[in-house]
SEROVEX-17381 format. One record per residue: residue number from 0; residue in one letter; x negated, y, z negated of N, C-alpha, C, O in turn. Coordinates in pm, 1 decimal. Last residue first. Layout:
! SEROVEX-17381
<rec seq="NUM" type="A" n_u="X" n_v="Y" n_w="Z" ca_u="X" ca_v="Y" ca_w="Z" c_u="X" c_v="Y" c_w="Z" o_u="X" o_v="Y" o_w="Z"/>
...
END
This chain:
! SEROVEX-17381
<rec seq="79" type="X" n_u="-7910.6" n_v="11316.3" n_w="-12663.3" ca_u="-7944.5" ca_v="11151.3" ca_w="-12542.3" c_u="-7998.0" c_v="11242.7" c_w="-12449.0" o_u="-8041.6" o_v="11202.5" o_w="-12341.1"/>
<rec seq="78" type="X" n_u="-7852.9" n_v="11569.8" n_w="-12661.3" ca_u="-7944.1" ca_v="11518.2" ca_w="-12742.0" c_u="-7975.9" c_v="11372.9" c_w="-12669.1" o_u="-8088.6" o_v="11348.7" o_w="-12625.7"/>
<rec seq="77" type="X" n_u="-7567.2" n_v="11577.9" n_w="-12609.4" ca_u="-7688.1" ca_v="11599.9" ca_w="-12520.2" c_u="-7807.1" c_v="11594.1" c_w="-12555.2" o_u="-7886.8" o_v="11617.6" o_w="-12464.4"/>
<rec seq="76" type="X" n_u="-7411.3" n_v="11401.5" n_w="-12775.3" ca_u="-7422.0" ca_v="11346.2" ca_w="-12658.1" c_u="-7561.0" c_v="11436.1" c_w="-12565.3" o_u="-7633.8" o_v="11382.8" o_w="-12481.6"/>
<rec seq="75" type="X" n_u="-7450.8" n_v="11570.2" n_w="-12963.4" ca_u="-7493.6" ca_v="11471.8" ca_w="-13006.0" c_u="-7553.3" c_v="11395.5" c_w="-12854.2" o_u="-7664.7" o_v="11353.7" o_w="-12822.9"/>
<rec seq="74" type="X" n_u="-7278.7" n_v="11808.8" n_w="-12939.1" ca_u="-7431.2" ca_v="11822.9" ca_w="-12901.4" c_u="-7501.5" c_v="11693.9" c_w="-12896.9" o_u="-7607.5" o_v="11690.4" o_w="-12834.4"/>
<rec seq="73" type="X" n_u="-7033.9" n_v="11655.2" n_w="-12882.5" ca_u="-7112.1" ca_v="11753.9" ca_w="-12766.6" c_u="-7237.8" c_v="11737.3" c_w="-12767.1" o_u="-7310.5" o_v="11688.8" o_w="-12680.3"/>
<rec seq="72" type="X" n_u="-7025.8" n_v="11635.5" n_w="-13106.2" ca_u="-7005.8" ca_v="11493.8" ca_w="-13034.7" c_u="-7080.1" c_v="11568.0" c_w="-12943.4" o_u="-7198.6" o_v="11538.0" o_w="-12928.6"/>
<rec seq="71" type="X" n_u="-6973.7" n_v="11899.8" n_w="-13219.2" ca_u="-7062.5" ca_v="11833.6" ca_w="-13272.5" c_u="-7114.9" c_v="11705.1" c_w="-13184.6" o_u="-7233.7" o_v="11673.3" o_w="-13190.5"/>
<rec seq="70" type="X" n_u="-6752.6" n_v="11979.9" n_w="-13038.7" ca_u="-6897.2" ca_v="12029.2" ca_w="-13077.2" c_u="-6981.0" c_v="11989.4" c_w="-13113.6" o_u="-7088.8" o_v="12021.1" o_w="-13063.5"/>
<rec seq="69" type="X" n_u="-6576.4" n_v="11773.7" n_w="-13183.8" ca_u="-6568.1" ca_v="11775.0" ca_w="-13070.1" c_u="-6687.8" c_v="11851.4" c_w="-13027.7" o_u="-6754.4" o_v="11775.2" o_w="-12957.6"/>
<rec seq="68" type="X" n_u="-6509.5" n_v="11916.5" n_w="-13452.3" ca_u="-6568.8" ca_v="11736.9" ca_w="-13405.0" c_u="-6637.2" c_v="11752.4" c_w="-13289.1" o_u="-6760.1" o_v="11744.8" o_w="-13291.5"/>
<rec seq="67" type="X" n_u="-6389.4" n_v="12138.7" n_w="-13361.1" ca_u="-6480.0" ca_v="12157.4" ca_w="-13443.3" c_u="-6634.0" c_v="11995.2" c_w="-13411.4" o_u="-6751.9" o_v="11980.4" o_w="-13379.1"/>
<rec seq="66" type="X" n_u="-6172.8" n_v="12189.9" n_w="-13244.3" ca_u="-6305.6" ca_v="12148.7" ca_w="-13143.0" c_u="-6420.6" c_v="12150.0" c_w="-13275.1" o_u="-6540.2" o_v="12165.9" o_w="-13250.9"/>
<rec seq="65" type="X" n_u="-6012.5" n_v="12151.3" n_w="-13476.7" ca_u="-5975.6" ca_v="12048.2" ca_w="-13344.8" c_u="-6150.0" c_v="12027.7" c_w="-13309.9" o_u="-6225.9" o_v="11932.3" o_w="-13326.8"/>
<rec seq="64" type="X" n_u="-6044.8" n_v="12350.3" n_w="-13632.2" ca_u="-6072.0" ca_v="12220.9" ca_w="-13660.6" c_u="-6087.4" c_v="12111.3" c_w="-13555.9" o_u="-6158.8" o_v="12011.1" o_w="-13557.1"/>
<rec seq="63" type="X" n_u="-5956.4" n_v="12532.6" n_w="-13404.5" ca_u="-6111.9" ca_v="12530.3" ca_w="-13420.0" c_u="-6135.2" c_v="12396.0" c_w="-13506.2" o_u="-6229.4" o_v="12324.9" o_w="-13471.4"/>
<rec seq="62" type="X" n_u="-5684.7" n_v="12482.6" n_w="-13391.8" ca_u="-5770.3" ca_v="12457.8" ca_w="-13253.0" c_u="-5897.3" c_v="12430.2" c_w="-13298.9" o_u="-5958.9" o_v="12331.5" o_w="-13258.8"/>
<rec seq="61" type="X" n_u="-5528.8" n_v="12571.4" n_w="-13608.7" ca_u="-5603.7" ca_v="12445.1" ca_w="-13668.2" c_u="-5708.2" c_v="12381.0" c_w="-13502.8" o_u="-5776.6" o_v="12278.8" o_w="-13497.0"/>
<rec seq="60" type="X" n_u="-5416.6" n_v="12836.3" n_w="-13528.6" ca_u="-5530.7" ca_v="12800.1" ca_w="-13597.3" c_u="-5623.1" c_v="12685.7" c_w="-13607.3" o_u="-5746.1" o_v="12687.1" o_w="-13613.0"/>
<rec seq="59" type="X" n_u="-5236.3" n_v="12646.9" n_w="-13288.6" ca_u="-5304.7" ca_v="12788.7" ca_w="-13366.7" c_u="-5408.5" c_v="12786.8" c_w="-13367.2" o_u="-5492.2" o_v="12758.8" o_w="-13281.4"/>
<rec seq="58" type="X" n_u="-5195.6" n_v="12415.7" n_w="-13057.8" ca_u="-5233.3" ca_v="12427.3" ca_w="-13249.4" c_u="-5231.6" c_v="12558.3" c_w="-13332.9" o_u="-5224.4" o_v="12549.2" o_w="-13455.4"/>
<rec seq="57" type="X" n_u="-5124.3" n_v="12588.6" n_w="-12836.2" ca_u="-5030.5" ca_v="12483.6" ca_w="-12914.1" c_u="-5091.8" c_v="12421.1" c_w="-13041.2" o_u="-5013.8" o_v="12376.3" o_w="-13125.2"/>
<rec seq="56" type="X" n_u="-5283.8" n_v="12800.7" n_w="-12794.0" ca_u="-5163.7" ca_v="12836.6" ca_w="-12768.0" c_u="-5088.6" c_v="12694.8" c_w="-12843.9" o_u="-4987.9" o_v="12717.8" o_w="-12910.9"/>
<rec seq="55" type="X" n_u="-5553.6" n_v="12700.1" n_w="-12766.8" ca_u="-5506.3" ca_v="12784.7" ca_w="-12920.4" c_u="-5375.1" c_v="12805.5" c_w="-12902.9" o_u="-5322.7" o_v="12836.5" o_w="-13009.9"/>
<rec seq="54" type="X" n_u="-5513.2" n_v="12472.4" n_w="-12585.4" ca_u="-5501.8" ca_v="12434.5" ca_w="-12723.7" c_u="-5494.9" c_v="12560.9" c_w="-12814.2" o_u="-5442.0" o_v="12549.7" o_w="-12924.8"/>
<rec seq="53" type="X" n_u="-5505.8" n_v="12684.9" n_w="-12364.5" ca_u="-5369.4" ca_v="12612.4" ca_w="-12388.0" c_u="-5399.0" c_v="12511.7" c_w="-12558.2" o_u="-5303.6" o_v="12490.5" o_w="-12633.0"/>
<rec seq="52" type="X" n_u="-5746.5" n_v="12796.1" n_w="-12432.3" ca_u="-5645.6" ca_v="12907.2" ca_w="-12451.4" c_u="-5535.7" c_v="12771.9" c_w="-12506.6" o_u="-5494.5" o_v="12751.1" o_w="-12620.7"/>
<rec seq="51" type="X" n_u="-5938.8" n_v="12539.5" n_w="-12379.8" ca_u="-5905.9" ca_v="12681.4" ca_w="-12494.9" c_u="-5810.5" c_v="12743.9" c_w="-12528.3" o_u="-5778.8" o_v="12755.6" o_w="-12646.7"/>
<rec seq="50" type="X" n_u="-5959.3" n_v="12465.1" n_w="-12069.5" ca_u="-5849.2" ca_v="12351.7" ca_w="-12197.8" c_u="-5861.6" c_v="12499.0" c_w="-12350.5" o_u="-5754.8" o_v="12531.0" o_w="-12402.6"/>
<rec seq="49" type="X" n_u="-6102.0" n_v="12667.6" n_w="-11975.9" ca_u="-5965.0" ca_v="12609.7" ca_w="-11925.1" c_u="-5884.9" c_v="12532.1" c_w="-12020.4" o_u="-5763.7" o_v="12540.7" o_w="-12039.8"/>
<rec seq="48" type="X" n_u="-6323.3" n_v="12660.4" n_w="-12083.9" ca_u="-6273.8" ca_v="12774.1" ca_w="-12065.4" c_u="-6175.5" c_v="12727.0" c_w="-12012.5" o_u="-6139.9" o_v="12839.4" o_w="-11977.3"/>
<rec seq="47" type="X" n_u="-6424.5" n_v="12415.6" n_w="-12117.0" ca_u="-6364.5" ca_v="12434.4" ca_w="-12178.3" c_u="-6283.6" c_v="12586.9" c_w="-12198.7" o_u="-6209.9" o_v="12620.9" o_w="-12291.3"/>
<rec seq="46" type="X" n_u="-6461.1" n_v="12387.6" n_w="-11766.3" ca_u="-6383.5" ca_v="12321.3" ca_w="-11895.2" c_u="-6324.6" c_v="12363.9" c_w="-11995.2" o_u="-6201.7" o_v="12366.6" o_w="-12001.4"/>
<rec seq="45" type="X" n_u="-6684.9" n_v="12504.2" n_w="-11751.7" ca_u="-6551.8" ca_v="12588.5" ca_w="-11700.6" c_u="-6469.5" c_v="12507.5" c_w="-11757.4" o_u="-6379.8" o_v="12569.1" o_w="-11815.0"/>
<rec seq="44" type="X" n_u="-6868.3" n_v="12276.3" n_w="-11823.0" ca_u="-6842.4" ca_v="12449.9" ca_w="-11910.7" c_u="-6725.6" c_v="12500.3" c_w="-11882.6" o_u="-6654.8" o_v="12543.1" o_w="-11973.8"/>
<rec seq="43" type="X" n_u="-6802.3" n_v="12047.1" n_w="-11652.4" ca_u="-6785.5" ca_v="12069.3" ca_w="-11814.4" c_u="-6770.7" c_v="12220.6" c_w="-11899.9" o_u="-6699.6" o_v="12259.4" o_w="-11992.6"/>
<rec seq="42" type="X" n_u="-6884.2" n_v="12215.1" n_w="-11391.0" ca_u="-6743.6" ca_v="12175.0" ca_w="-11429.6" c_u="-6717.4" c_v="12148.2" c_w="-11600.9" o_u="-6634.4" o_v="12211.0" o_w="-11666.6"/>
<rec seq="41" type="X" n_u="-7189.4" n_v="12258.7" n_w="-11340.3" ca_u="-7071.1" ca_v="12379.9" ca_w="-11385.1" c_u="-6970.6" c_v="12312.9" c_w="-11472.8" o_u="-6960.2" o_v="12334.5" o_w="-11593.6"/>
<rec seq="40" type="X" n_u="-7277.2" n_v="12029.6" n_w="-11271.9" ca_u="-7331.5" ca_v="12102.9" ca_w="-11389.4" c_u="-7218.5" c_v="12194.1" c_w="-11437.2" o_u="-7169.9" o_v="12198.5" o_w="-11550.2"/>
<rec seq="39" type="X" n_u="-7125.6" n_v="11986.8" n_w="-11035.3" ca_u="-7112.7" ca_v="11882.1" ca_w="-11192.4" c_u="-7130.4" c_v="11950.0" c_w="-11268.1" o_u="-7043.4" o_v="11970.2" o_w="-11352.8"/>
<rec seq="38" type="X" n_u="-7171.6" n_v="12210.3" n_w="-10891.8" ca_u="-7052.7" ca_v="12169.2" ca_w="-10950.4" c_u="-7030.9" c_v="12071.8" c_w="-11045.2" o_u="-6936.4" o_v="12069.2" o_w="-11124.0"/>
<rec seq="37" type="X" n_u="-7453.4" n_v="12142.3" n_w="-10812.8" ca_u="-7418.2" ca_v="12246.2" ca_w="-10882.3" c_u="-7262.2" c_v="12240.6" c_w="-10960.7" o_u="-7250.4" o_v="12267.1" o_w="-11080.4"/>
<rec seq="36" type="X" n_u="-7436.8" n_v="11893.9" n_w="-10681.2" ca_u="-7503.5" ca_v="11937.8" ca_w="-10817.0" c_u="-7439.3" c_v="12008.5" c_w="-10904.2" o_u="-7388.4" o_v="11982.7" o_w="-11013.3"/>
<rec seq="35" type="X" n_u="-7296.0" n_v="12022.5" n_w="-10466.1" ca_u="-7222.1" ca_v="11904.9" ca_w="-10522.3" c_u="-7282.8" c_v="11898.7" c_w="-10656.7" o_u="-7205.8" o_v="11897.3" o_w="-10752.7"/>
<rec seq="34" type="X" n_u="-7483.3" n_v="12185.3" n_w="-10346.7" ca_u="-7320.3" ca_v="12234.7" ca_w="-10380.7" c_u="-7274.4" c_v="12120.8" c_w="-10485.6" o_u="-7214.1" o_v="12154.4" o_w="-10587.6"/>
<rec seq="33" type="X" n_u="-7674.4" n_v="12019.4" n_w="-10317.4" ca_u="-7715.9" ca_v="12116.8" ca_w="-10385.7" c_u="-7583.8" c_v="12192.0" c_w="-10410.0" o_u="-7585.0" o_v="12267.5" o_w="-10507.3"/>
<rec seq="32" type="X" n_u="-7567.7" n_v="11888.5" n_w="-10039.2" ca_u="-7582.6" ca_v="11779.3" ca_w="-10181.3" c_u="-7641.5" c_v="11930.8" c_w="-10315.5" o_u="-7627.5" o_v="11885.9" o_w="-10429.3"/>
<rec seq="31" type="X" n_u="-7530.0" n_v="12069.7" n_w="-9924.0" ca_u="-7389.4" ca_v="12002.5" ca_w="-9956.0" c_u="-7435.1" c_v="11910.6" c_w="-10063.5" o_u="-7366.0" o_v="11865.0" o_w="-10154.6"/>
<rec seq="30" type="X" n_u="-7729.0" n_v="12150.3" n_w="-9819.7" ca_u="-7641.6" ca_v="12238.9" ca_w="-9889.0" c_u="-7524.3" c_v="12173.1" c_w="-9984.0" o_u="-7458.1" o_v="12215.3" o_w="-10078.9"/>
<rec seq="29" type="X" n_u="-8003.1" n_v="11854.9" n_w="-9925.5" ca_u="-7957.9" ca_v="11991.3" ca_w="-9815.6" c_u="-7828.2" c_v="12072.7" c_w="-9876.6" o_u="-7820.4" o_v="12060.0" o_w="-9998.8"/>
<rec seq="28" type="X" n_u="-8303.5" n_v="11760.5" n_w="-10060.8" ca_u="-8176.6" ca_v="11792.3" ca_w="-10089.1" c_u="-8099.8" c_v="11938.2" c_w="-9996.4" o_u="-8124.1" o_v="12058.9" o_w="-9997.2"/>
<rec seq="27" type="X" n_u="-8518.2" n_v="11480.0" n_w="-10038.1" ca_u="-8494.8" ca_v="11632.1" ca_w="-10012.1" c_u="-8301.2" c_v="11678.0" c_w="-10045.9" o_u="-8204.8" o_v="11601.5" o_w="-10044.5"/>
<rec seq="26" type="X" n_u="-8677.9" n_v="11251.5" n_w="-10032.3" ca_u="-8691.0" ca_v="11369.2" ca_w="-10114.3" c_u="-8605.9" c_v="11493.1" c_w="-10078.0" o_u="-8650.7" o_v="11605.5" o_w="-10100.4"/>
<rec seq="25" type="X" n_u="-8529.2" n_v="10968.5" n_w="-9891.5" ca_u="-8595.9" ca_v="11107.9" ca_w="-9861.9" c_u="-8569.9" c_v="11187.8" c_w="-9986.3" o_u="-8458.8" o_v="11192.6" o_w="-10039.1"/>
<rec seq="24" type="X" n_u="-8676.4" n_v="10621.4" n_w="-9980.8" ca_u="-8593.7" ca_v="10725.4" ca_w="-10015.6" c_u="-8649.6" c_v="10858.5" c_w="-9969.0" o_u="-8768.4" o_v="10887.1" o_w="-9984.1"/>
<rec seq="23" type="X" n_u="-8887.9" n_v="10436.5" n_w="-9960.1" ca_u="-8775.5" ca_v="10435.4" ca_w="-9898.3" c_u="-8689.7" c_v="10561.3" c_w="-9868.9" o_u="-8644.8" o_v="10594.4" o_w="-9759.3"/>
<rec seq="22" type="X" n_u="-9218.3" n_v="10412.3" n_w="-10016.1" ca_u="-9094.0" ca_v="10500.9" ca_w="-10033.1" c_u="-8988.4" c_v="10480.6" c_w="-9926.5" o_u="-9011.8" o_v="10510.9" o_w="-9809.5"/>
<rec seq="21" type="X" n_u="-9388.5" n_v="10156.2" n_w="-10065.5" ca_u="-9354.0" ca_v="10203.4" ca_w="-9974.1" c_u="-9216.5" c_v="10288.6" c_w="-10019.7" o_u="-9116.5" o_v="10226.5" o_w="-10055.7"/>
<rec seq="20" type="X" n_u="-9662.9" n_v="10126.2" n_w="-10361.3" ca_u="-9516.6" ca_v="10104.0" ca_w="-10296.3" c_u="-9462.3" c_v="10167.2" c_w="-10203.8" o_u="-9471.6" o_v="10285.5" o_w="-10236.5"/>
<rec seq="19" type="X" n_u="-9920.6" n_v="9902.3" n_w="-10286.4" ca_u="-9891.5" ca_v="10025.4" ca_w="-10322.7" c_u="-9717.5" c_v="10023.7" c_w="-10307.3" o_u="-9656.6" o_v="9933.1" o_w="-10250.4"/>
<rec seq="18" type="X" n_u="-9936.0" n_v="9646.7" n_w="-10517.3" ca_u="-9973.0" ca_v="9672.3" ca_w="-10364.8" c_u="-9862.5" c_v="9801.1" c_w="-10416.7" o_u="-9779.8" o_v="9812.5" o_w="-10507.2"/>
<rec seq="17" type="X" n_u="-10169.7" n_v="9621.7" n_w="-10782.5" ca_u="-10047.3" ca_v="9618.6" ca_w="-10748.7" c_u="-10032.2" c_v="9674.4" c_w="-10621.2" o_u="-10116.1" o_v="9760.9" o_w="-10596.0"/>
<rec seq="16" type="X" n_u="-10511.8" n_v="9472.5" n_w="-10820.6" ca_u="-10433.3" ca_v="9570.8" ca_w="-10811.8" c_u="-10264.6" c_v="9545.6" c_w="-10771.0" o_u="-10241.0" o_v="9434.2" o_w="-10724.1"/>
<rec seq="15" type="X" n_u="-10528.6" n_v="9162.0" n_w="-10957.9" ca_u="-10540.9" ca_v="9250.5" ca_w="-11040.2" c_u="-10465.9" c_v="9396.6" c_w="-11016.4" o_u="-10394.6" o_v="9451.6" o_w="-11100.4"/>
<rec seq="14" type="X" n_u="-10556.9" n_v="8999.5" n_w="-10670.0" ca_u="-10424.0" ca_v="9006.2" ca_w="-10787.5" c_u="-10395.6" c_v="9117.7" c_w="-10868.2" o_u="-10286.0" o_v="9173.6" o_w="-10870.4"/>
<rec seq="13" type="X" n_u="-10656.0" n_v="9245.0" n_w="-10405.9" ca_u="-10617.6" ca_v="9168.5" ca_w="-10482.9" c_u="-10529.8" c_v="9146.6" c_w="-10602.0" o_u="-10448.3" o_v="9229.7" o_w="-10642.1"/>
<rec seq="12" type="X" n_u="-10647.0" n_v="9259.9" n_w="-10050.1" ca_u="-10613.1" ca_v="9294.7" ca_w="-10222.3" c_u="-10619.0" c_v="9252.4" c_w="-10276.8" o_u="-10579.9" o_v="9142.4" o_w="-10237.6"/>
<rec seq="11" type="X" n_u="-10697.3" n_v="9155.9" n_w="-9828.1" ca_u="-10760.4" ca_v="9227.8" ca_w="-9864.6" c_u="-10722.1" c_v="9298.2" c_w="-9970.8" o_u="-10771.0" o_v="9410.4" o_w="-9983.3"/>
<rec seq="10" type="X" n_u="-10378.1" n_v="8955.9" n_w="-9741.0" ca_u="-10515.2" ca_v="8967.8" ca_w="-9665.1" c_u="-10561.0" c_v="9115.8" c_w="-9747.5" o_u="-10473.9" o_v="9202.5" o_w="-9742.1"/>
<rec seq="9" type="X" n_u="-10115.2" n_v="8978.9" n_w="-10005.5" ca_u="-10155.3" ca_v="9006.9" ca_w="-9866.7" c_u="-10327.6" c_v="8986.0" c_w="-9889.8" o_u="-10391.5" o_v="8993.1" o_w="-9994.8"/>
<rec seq="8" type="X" n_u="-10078.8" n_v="8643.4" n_w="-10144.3" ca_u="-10122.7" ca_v="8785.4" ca_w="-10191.1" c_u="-10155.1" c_v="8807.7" c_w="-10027.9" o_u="-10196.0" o_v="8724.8" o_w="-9946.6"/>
<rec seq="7" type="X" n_u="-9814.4" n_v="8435.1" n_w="-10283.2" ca_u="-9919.4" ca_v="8452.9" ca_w="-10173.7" c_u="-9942.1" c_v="8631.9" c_w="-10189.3" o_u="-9862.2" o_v="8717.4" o_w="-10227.6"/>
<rec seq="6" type="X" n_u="-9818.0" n_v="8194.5" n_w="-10569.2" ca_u="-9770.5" ca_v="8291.7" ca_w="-10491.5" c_u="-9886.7" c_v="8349.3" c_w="-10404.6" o_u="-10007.1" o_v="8332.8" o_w="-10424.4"/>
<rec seq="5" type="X" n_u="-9962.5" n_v="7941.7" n_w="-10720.3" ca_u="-9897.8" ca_v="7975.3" ca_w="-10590.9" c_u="-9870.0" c_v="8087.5" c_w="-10537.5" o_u="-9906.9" o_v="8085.8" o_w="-10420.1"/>
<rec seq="4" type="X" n_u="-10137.0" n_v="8070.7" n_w="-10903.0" ca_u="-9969.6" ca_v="8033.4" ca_w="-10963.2" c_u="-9917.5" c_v="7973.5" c_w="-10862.7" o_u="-9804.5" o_v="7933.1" o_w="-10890.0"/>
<rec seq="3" type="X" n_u="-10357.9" n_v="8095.2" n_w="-10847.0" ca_u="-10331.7" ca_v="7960.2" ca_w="-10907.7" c_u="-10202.6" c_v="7918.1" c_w="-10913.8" o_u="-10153.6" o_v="7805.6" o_w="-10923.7"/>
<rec seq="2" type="X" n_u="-10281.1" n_v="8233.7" n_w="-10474.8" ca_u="-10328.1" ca_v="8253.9" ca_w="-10620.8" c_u="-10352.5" c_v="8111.1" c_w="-10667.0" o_u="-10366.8" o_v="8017.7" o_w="-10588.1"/>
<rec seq="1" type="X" n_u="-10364.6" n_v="8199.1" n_w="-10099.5" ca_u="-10276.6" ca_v="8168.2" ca_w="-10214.8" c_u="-10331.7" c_v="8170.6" c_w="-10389.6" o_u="-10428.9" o_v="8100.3" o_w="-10417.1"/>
<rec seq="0" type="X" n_u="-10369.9" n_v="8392.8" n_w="-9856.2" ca_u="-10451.1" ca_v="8345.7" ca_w="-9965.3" c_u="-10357.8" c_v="8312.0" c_w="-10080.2" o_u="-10287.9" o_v="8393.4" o_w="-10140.6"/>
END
Protein backbone atom coordinates (compact mmCIF):
# COMPACT_ATOMS: atom_id res chain seq x y z
CA UNK A 1 0.00 0.00 0.00
CA UNK A 2 1.58 3.00 -0.95
CA UNK A 3 1.14 6.51 1.28
CA UNK A 4 0.84 10.21 -0.48
CA UNK A 5 4.51 10.59 0.09
CA UNK A 6 5.18 7.31 -1.79
CA UNK A 7 6.73 5.34 0.73
CA UNK A 8 5.39 1.76 1.28
CA UNK A 9 3.66 0.73 4.62
CA UNK A 10 3.53 -3.09 5.61
CA UNK A 11 -0.08 -4.96 4.85
CA UNK A 12 -2.30 -4.05 8.17
CA UNK A 13 -0.77 -0.87 9.90
CA UNK A 14 -0.93 2.01 9.61
CA UNK A 15 0.85 5.49 8.97
CA UNK A 16 -0.10 6.99 12.22
CA UNK A 17 1.25 3.79 14.35
CA UNK A 18 5.14 3.15 14.26
CA UNK A 19 5.93 -0.61 13.39
CA UNK A 20 7.06 -2.19 16.48
CA UNK A 21 10.86 -2.59 16.82
CA UNK A 22 12.57 -5.90 16.51
CA UNK A 23 15.43 -6.28 19.28
CA UNK A 24 18.54 -7.22 17.94
CA UNK A 25 20.61 -7.05 20.91
CA UNK A 26 20.93 -9.80 23.96
CA UNK A 27 20.21 -8.34 27.35
CA UNK A 28 22.40 -10.14 29.30
CA UNK A 29 25.71 -9.86 30.80
CA UNK A 30 28.07 -13.04 31.55
CA UNK A 31 31.44 -13.10 33.85
CA UNK A 32 33.74 -11.58 31.66
CA UNK A 33 31.61 -8.77 30.50
CA UNK A 34 30.58 -8.04 34.47
CA UNK A 35 34.63 -8.36 35.23
CA UNK A 36 35.31 -5.88 32.54
CA UNK A 37 32.54 -3.31 34.09
CA UNK A 38 33.66 -3.72 37.13
CA UNK A 39 37.23 -2.70 36.34
CA UNK A 40 36.37 0.53 34.53
CA UNK A 41 34.39 1.56 37.45
CA UNK A 42 37.23 0.66 39.81
CA UNK A 43 40.31 1.88 37.78
CA UNK A 44 39.79 5.84 38.14
CA UNK A 45 39.56 5.43 42.08
CA UNK A 46 42.58 3.08 42.41
CA UNK A 47 44.02 5.87 40.44
CA UNK A 48 44.31 8.15 42.45
CA UNK A 49 45.51 5.96 45.17
CA UNK A 50 48.44 5.30 42.89
CA UNK A 51 49.37 8.78 41.32
CA UNK A 52 49.09 10.43 45.46
CA UNK A 53 51.88 9.33 47.21
CA UNK A 54 54.37 9.83 44.01
CA UNK A 55 52.89 13.55 43.60
CA UNK A 56 53.16 14.20 47.55
CA UNK A 57 56.62 12.70 47.24
CA UNK A 58 57.63 15.31 44.32
CA UNK A 59 55.56 18.59 45.11
CA UNK A 60 55.16 18.44 48.95
CA UNK A 61 52.92 20.50 50.03
CA UNK A 62 51.88 22.35 47.01
CA UNK A 63 50.24 18.36 45.85
CA UNK A 64 46.90 19.57 47.38
CA UNK A 65 47.02 22.90 45.28
CA UNK A 66 47.83 20.55 42.50
CA UNK A 67 44.63 18.21 43.03
CA UNK A 68 42.90 20.95 44.28
CA UNK A 69 41.64 21.99 40.29
CA UNK A 70 41.68 18.71 39.50
CA UNK A 71 38.63 17.81 42.17
CA UNK A 72 36.81 20.26 41.15
CA UNK A 73 37.08 19.20 37.11
CA UNK A 74 36.25 15.76 38.71
CA UNK A 75 33.13 16.69 40.08
CA UNK A 76 32.20 18.85 37.21
CA UNK A 77 32.80 16.03 34.78
CA UNK A 78 30.38 13.79 36.91
CA UNK A 79 27.75 16.07 37.11
CA UNK A 80 27.43 15.45 33.00
Amino acid sequence: MADSDGSQTPAGTSPAQPAAYAQDLSRSLGLRENMFITLSSITPASSVFIIMPSAISGLGGAAALAFAPAAVAGMLMALC
